[in-house]
Residue, then its C-alpha position, 0 to 999 in steps of 0.5 A: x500500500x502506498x500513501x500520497x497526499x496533493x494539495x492544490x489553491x482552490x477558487x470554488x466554494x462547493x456550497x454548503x459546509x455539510x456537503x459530502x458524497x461517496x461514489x465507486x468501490x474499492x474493487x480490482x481495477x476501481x476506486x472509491x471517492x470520498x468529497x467533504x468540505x473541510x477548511x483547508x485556508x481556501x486550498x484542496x486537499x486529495x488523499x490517495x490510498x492506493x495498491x499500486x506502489x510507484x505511480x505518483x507522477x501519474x496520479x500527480x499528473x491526473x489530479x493535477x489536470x483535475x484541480x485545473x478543471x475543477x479548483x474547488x476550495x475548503x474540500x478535500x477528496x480520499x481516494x481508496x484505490x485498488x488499481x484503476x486507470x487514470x480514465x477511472x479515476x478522472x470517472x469517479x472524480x467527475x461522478x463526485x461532483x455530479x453527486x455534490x451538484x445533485x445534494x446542492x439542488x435539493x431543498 
């Protein structure tokens, strides 16, 4: 197991400080992402737990391209991963916010 920790300035408030959403499974070859608000002094945070040991620079670069896209602030993300590509990983991100804009929505 290896753990790697990114810290990216962020621009987007998500909301409401209590918004949180869990999407994916830690299976072969998937992940699970976990989205909280948290204060982080207007920063994003992603915590990585992965099975594949020596791929920081990838997983740098992909939630890197992700922080650029999306620069949410106070917010950070634990990924639980068990083997995915980065197109998983961009998936389930995406999924995230999709979860979060549906919580934002609803009365």
């Amino acid at each position: 197991m290896e753990t790697l920790r990114y810290r990216f300035p962020g621009e987007r408030l998500l909301g409401a400080a209590d918004l949180h959403a869990l999407v994916g499974v830690v299976a072969s070859g998937n992940l699970e992402v976990l989205v909280e608000a948290v204060p982080l002094d207007g920063h994003m945070e992603i915590d990585v737990i992965t099975s594949a040991r020596g791929f920081g620079e990838i997983w740098q670069a992909v939630l890197a391209d992700f922080a650029a896209r999306h620069p949410l602030r106070d917010v950070r993300l634990s990924i639980n991963d068990a083997g995915a590509t980065p197109a998983v990983v961009s998936l389930r991100l995406q999924q995230a916010l999709e979860a979060l804009d549906e919580q934002g929505q609803q009365p």
